[in-house]
C-alpha positions as CSV (number, residue, x, y, z in Angstrom):
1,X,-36.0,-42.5,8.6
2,X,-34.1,-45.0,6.2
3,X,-37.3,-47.5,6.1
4,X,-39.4,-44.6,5.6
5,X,-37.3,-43.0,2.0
6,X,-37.3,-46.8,1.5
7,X,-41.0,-47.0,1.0
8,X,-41.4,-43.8,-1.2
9,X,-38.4,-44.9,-3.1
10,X,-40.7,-48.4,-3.9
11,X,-43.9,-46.2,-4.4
12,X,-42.6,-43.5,-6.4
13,X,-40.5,-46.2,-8.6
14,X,-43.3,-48.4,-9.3
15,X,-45.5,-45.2,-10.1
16,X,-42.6,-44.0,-12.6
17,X,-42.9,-47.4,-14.4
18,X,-46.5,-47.0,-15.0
19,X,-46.3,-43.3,-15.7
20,X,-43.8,-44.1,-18.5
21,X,-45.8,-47.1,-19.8
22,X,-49.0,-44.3,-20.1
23,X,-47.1,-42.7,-22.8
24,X,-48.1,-43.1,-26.3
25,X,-44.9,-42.8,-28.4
26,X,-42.4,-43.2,-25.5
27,X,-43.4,-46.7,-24.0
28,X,-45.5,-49.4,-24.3
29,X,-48.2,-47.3,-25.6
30,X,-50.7,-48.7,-22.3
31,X,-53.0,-46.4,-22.7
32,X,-53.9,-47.2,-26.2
33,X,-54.8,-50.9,-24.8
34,X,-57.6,-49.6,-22.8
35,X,-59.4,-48.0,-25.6
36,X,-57.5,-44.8,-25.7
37,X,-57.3,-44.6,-21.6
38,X,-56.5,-40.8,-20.8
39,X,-56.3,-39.3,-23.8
40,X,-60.5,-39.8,-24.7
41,X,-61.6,-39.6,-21.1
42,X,-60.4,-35.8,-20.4
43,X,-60.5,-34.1,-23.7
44,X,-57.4,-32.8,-25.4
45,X,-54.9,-34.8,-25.8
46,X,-52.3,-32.4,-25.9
47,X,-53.3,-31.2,-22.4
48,X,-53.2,-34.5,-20.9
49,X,-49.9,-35.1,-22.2
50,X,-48.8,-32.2,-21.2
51,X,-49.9,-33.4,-17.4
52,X,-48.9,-36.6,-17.6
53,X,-45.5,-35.3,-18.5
54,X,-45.1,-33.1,-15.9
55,X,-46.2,-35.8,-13.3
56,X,-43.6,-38.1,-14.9
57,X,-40.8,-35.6,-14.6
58,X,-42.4,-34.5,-11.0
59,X,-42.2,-38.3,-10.1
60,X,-38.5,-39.0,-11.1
61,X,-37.3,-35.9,-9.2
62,X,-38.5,-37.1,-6.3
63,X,-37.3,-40.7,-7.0
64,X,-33.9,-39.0,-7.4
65,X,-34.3,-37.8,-4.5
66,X,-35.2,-40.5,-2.8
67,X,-31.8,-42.0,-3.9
68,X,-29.9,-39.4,-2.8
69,X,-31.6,-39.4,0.7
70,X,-31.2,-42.9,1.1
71,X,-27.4,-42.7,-0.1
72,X,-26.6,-40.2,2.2
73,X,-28.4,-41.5,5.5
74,X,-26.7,-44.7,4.8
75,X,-23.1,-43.5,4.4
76,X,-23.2,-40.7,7.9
């Protein structure tokens, strides 16, 4: 069960690193380097941010957790 939260808690933390580099004003601004990436492909950006912020904050509750699993499997 411990390998198994161990292999989300790599998935969803290398999928939170590139969620928050997708962000225009918050990190590295990535998808700007791609021509605009998600912003020009599906129409409003306000609406895709909107998404992409609730798929970040979707993705770091379940990399908490994750963490807490883990913590709590490893300490019983």
């Amino acid at each position: 069960m411990s390998l198994l939260i161990s292999i989300v808690l790599l998935i969803t933390s290398l999928l939170l690193v590139l969620l928050i580099l997708l962000h225009r004003g918050k990190g590295g601004g990535l998808s700007d380097l791609f021509g605009g990436g998600v912003s020009s492909s599906l129409g409003s950006s306000s609406v895709v941010e909107r998404n992409l912020d609730r798929l970040t904050i979707f993705t770091g509750v379940l990399w908490f957790l994750c963490i807490v699993a883990l913590n709590l499997l490893i300490n019983h």
